[in-house]
N, C-alpha and C positions, 0 to 999 in steps of 0.2 A: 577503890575501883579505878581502873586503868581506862580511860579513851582512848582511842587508837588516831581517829581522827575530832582531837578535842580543839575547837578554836579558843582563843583565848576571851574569857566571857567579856561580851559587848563587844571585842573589838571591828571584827569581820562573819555579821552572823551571818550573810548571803553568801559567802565563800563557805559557809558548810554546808547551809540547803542545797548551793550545786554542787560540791560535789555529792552529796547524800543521792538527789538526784541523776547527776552524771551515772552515777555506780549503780544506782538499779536500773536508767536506761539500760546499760548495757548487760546487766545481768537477763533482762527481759529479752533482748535482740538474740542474745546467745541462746537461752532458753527456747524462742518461738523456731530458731533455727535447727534445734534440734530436737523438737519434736515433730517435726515430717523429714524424715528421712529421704534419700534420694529415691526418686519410685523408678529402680531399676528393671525389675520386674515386670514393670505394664510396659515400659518402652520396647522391651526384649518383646514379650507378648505382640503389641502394637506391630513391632517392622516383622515378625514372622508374619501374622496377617496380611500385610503389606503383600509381602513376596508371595507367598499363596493367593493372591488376588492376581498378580502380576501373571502366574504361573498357569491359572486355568483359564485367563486370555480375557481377565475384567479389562483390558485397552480396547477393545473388539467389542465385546458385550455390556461395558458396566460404565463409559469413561466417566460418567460425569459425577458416580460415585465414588470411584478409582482418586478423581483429584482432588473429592472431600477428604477421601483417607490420610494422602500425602499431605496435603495444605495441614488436617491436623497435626502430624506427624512432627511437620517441618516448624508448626507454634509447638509443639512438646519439647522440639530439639531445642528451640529459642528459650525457656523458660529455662530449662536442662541450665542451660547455656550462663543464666543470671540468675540460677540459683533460685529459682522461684517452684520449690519441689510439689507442692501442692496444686499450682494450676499447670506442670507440667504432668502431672497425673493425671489431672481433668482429662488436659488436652489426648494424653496417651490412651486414654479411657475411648476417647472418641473417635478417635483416627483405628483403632480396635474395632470397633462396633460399624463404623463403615468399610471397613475394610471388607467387615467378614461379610456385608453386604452388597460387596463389590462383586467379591467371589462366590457368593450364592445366585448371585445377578447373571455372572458369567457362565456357569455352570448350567444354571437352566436355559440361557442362549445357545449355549452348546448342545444340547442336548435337543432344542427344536429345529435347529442346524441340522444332525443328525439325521433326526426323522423326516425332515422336510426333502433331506437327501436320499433318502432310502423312500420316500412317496413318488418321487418323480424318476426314480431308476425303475420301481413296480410300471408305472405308468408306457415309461418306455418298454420295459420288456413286455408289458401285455400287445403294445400298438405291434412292435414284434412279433408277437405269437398270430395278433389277428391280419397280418399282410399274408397275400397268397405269394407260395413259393412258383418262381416262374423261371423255371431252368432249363428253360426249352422241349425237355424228356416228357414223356407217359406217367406222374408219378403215382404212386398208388393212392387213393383217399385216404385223407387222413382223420382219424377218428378224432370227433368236435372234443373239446375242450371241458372237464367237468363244469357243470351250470353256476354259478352265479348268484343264484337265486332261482328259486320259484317260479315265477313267472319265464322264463329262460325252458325249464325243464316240456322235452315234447312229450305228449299223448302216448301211450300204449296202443299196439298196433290191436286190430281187432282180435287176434287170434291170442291174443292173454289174455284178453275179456271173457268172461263164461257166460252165455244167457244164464237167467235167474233158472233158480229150481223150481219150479212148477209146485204152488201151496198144498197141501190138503190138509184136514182137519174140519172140524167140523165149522168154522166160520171165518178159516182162510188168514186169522193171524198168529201171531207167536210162534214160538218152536216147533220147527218139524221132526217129526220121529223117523229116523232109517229104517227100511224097511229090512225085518231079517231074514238072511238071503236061506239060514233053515226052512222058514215056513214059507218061503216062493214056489210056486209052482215049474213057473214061468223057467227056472233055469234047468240048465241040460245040466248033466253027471259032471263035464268036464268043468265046469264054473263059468263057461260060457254062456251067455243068453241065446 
């Protein structure tokens, strides 16, 4: 049997245990280092989010989400940076998840921006429609404005109104029967009464 590293027996037995130990520290060091690979991937991920936040105006709408995203960002790059692949994933993981919280942030500020500007241009063009035109001239009336509501809508002049039908029957409710104009007396030849 061959030892590779055989100390001479009794002489130097702590010069084997370290190195025995030396050699699997480092075989561990190498080992833990290569089992988290570098997380290229989430970083790529991470700063796209970033710039997508950046882009629908999370500085305006989201900032103080915006500088969680970066601050993680900028620990992902540091780790990056010393090789520490597993909490720069962490960190890439998070600076990800604010980010896109930045830009969902931004997005719905933008978009009550928006309406908020499209409420107050209605507002103005109605104050517009309701100023009376004053141009010195004769102009012809202008026909009012469709109603609003309900309340808004005028009355029916009396001549759309029809007095009721006069009941008959024998106790003056429910449906009335037409009278047919065959069995009338009452009307002349021409269908005139």
């Amino acid at each position: 049997m061959v030892h590779i590293f055989s100390p001479s027996a009794g002489r130097f037995p702590r010069i084997g245990t370290a190195v025995h130990g030396l050699t699997l520290g480092t075989l561990l060091a190498l080992a833990g280092c290569a089992s988290v690979p570098p997380p290229d991937g989430a970083m790529n991920q991470a700063q796209a989010q970033l710039q997508a936040a950046r882009d629908a105006g999370a500085a305006d709408y989201a900032p103080v989400d915006l500088g969680f995203a970066q601050n993680k960002f900028q620990l992902a790059q540091a780790a990056m940076a010393s090789r520490k692949y597993e909490d720069a994933a962490n960190f890439a993981e998070e600076a990800r998840a604010d980010a896109e919280l930045a830009r969902a942030k931004a997005r719905l500020g933008s978009a009550r921006a928006q309406i908020q500007s499209k409420v107050e241009e209605n507002s103005r063009l109605r104050a517009q429609l309701e100023q009376p035109v004053d141009d010195g001239s004769q102009a012809p009336a202008q026909q009012p404005a469709a109603p609003t509501s309900i309340e808004d809508m005028p009355a029916p002049s009396s001549s759309v109104l029809s007095a009721p039908l006069p009941q008959s029957g024998q106790d003056g409710q429910g449906f009335q029967s037409m009278p047919d104009p065959a069995s009338d007396s009452s009307q002349q030849p021409g269908g005139q009464p």
